[in-house]
C-alpha positions in Angstrom: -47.3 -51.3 23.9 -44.0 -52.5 25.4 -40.8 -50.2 25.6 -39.1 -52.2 23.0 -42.0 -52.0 20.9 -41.7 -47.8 20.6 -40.7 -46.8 17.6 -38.3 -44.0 19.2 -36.5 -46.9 20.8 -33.1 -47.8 18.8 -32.4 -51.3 20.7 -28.5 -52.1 20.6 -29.2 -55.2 23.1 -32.6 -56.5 22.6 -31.6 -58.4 26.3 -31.2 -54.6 27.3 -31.8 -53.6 31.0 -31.7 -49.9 30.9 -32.6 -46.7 28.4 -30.0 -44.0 27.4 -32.0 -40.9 26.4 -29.4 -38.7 24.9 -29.2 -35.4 23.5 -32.3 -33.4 25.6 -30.6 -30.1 25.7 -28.6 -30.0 22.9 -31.9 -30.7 21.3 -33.9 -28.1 22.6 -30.3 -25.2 22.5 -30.7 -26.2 18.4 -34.2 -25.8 18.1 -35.1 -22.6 20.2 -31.7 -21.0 18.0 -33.8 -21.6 15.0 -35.9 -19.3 13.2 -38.9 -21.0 10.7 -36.9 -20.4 7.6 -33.8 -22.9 8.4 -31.7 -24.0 5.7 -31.0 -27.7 4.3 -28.1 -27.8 6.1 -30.1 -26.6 9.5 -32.6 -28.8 9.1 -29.7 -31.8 8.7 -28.3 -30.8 11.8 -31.6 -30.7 13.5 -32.7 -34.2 12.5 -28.9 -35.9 13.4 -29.2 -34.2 16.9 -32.6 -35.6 17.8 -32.8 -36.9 21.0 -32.5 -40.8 21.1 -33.4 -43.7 23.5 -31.2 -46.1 23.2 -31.8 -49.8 25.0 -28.6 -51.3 25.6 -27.2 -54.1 28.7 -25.8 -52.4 31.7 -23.2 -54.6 32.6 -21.6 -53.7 29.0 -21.6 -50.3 29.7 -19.6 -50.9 32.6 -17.5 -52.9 31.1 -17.3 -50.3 28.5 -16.6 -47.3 30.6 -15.8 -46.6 34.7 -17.5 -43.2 34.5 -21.1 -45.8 33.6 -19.5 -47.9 36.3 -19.5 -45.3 38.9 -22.9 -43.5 37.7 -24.8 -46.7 37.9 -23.5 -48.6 40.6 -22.6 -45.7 43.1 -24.1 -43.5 44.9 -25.7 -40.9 42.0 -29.5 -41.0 41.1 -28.9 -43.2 38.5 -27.3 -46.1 40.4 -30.8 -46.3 42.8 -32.2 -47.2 40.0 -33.5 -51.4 39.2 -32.3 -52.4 36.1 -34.2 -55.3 34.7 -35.2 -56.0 31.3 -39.4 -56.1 31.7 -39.2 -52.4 32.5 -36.0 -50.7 32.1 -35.2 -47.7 33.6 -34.2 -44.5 31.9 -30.7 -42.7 32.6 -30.2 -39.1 31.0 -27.7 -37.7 29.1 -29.1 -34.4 27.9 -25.5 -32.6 26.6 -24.3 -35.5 25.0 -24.5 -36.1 21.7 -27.4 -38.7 20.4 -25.7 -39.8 17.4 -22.0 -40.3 19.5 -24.0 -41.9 22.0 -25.3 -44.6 19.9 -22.3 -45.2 18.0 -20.4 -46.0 20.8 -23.2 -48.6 22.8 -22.9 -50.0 19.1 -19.6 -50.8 19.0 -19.4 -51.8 22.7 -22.2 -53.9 21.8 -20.4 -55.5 18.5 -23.2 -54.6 16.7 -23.2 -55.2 12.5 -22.3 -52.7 10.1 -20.3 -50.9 13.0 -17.0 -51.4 11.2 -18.0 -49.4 8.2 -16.2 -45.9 7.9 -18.4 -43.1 9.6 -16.4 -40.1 8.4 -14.5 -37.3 10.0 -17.5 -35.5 12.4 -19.0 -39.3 13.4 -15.3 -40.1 15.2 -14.7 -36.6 16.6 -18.1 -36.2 18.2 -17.3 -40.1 19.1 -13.5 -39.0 20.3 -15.2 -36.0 22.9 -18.0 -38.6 23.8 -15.3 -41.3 24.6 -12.9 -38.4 26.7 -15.8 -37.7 28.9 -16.8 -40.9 29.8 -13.2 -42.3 29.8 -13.8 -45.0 27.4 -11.0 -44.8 24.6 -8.8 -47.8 25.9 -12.2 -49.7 24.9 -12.7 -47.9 21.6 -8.8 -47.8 20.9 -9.0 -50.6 18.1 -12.3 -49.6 16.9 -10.7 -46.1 16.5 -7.2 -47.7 14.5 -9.1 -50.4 12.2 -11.1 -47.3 11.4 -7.9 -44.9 10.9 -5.5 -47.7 9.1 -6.8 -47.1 6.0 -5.1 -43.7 5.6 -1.5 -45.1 6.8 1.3 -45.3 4.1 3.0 -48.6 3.6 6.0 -47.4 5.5 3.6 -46.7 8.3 5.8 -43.3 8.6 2.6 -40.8 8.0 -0.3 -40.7 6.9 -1.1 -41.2 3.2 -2.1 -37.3 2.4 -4.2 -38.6 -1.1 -6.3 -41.1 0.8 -6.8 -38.7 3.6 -8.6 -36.6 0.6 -10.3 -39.0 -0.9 -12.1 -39.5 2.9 -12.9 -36.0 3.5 -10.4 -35.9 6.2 -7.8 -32.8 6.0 -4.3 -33.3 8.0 -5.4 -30.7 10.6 -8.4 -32.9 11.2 -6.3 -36.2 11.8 -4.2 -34.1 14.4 -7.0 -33.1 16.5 -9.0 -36.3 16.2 -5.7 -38.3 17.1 -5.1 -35.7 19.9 -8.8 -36.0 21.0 -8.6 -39.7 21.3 -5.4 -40.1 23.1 -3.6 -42.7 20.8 -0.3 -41.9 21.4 0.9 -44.3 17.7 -2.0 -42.5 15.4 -1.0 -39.2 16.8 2.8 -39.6 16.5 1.6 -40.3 12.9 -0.7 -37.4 12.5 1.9 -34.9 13.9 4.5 -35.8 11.4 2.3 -35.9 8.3 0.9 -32.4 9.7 4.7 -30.7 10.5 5.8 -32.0 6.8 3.0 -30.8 4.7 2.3 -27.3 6.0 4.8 -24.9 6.8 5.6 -23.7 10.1 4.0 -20.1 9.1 0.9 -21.5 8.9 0.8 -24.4 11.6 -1.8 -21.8 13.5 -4.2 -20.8 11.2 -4.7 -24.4 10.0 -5.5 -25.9 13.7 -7.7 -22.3 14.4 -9.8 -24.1 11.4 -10.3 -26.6 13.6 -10.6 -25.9 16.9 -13.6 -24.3 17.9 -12.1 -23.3 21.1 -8.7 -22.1 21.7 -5.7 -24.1 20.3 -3.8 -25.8 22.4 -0.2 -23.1 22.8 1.8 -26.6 23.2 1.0 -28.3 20.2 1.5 -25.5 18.4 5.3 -24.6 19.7 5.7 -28.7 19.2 5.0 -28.5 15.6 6.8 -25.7 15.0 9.9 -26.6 16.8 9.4 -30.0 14.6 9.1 -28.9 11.4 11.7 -26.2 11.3 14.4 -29.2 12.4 13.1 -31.4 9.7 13.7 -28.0 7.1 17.4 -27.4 8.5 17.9 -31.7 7.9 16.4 -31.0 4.7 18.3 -28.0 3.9 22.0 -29.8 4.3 21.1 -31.6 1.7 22.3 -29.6 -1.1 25.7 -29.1 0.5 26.6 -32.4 1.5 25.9 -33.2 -2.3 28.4 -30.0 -3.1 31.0 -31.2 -0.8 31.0 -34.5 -2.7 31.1 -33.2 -5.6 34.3 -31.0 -4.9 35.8 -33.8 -2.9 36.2 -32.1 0.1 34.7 -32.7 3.8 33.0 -29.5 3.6 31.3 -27.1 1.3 32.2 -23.4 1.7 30.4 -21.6 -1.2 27.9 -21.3 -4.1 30.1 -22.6 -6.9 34.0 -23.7 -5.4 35.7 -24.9 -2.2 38.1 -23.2 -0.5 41.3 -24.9 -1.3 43.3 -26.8 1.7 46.9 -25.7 2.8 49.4 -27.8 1.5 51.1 -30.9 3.4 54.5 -30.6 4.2 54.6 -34.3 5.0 52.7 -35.2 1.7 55.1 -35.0 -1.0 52.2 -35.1 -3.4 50.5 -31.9 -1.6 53.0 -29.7 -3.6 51.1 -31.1 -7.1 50.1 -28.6 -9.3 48.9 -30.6 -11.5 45.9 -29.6 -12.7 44.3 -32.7 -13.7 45.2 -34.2 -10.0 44.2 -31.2 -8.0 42.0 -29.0 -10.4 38.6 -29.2 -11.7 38.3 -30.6 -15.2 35.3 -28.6 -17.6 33.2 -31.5 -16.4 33.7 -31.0 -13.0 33.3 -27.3 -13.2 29.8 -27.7 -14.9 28.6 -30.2 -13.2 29.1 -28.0 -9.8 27.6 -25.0 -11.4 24.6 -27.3 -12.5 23.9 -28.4 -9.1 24.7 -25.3 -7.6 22.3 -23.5 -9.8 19.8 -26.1 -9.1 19.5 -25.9 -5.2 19.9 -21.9 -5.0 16.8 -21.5 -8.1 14.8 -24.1 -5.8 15.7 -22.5 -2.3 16.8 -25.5 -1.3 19.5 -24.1 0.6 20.7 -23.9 4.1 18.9 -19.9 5.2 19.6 -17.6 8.3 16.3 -16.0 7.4 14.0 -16.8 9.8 10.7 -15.6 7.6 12.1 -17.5 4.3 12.2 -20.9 6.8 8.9 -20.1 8.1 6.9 -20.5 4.7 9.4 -23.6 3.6 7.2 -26.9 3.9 9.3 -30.1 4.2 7.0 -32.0 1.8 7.7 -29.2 -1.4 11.6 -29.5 -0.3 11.6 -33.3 -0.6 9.2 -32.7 -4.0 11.9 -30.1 -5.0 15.2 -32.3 -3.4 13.7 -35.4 -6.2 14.4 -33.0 -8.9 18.1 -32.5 -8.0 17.9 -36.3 -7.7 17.0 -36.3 -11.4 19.4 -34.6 -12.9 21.2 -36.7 -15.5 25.2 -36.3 -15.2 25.8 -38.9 -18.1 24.8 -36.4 -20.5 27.1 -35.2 -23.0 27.0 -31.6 -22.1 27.6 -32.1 -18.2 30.9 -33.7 -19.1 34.0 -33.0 -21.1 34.8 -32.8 -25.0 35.5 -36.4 -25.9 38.7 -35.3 -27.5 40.2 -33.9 -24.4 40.4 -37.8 -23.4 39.2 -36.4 -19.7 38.9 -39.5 -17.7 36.8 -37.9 -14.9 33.5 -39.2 -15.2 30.7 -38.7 -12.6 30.9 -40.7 -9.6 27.9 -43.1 -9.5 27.6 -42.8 -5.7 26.2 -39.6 -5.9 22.8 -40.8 -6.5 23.4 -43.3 -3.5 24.9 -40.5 -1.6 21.7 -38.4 -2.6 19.3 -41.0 -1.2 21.5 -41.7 2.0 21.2 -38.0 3.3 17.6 -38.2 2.2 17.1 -41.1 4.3 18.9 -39.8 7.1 17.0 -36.5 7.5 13.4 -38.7 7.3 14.4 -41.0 10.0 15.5 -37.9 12.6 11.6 -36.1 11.8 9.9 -38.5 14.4 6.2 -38.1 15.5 5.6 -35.9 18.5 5.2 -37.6 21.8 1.7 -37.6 22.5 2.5 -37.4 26.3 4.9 -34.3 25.6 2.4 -32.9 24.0 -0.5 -32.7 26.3 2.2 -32.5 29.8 1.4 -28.4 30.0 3.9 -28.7 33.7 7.1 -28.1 31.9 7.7 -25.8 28.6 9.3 -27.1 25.8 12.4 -24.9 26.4 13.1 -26.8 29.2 13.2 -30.3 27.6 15.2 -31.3 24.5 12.6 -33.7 23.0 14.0 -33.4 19.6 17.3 -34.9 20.5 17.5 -38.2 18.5 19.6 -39.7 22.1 19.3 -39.4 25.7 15.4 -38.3 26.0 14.6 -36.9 29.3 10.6 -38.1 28.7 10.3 -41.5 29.5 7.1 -42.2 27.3 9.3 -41.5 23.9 12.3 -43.7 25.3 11.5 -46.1 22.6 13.3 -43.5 20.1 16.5 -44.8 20.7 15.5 -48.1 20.7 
């Protein structure tokens, strides 16, 4: 019987001139750790980590990856060998995974079916096969058509609802981003990350993830991130306020301080109190807001443990209530018979959804780059300024 005839032969290239057999040790480290009575799931990990023999074309592989390059047309063991297609020879690779192994001569290979979605553990064990090997510039679109399906429309994060419905949590998306070195997936995956879990418990999500230790970096990164985005978010409240009161800035809960009057205006002198006052409209309208953004803490807070457990994505849940409230009604304005004529501007709604938009477009995606540089601490570089970056690789911020 011929190689290609064996039924523990998966053939990727029936032209093939070599064998991958993958997975020999981590085979035989499963099974020796197992005891007779293994459980389903033990027994599901044993059969996905068989060993496999894998025929595939040489030339692709090199192609494919300059680590094969090197290991089979240098000077190792395995580039002595004759590759031919009557009687291939067999190259090891007993650590690596089987099932990551054969994924990726697939989709080097352009084999069918390879486009269908393989689910979070299939692309991270793909992602560490592909950082060994140095192969993710040739799995980089593979990798994105099989990511896109999470992005939002605005192509600002990732869609957190699809992520669910794929099995995928956001901590996942970060690490497998990370793992894969796309700088545009990971951008993505940091901001969706830094605006749906608060900066208290940025650790103990990645811990969840990380078998080994977390990267101190990414962590001070996200942090740093997501407590900007909170103090955008948080000035909100009073730039609605200080429109509100008419006046360039908001010093308290429920009234401004009043500005010294003119000398040179001869209007500044007005006491009228319909001109400079606040009507009962006014008034309650201000208390109504006021009431609003201190009962949702949505507040500008020196407290550095109340910041911690804030999460951008519940103040921007929290900010569209504000958004909501309705000043046309009767009881947020005054008595029809006082004849008041101040009615609520309508560009506070605008005004709402200006500031919003402004404190979304200054929470970028971390620099993949910044991230992973571990040479200089992130003290020492300002990479959240919106101007002037001193990394080169996010220069296209500004642009």
């Amino acid at each position: 019987m011929s190689i290609k005839e064996n039924l523990d032969l998966k053939v990727v290239d029936k032209l093939g001139d070599v064998v991958l057999e993958a997975g020999c040790l981590l085979w035989d480290a499963l099974s020796t750790g197992a005891d007779g009575h293994q459980s389903s799931e033990t027994v599901q990990e044993l059969q996905q980590k068989a060993p496999l023999r894998i025929l595939v074309s040489s030339k692709v592989l090199t192609i494919g990856s300059p680590v094969f390059e090197k290991m089979l047309h240098g000077r190792f063991a395995e580039g002595q060998h004759h590759f031919n297609q009557e009687n291939p020879p067999t190259v090891s690779l007993p650590e690596d995974d089987p099932q990551a192994t054969l994924l990726f001569c697939e989709i080097i290979h352009c084999s069918r079916g390879v486009h269908h979605f393989k689910g979070y553990k299939a692309l991270h064990e793909l992602g560490i096969f592909a950082e060994k090997y140095m192969c993710t510039n040739a799995l980089r679109s593979w990798f994105r058509s099989q990511l896109s399906r999470f992005g939002r429309d605005d192509n600002d994060c990732f869609d957190t609802e699809s992520l669910l419905k794929g099995d995928i949590s956001v901590p996942q998306m970060l690490k497998l981003c990370y793992v894969i070195n796309d700088a545009d997936l990971f951008a993505l995956a940091s901001k969706t990350f830094y605006t749906h879990i608060n900066p208290a418990e940025i650790h103990s999500k990645l811990e969840e993830v990380y078998e080994d230790e977390v990267p101190a970096r990414l962590i001070e990164l996200l942090c740093a991130f997501g407590k900007r985005y909170i103090n955008d978010l948080a000035e909100v409240g009073p730039a609605l306020l200080a429109f509100l009161c008419q006046e360039p800035t908001w010093y308290g809960y429920f009234a401004p301080i009043p500005t010294e009057p003119d000398p040179s205006d001869p209007n500044s002198n007005d006491s009228n109190p319909s001109e400079n006052g606040f009507c009962f409209g006014e008034t309650i309208r201000i208390g109504i807001v006021s009431a609003t953004l201190v009962s949702l803490s949505l507040l500008p807070c020196s407290d550095p443990e109340v910041n911690s457990r804030r999460s951008p994505g519940a103040m921007l849940r929290k900010l569209q209530r504000v958004r909501e409230l309705d000043f046309r009604d009767e009881k947020l304005n005054c008595p029809k018979e006082l004849h008041c004529q101040r009615i609520p501007d309508p560009y506070l709604v605008e005004l709402f959804d200006k500031e919003i938009k402004a404190a979304n477009q200054r929470a970028r995606g971390i620099c993949l780059g910044c991230a992973k540089d571990e040479t200089v601490s992130v003290s020492d570089i300002d990479i959240l300024q919106d101007s002037d970056p001193c990394c080169e690789r996010h220069a296209s911020w500004c642009e």
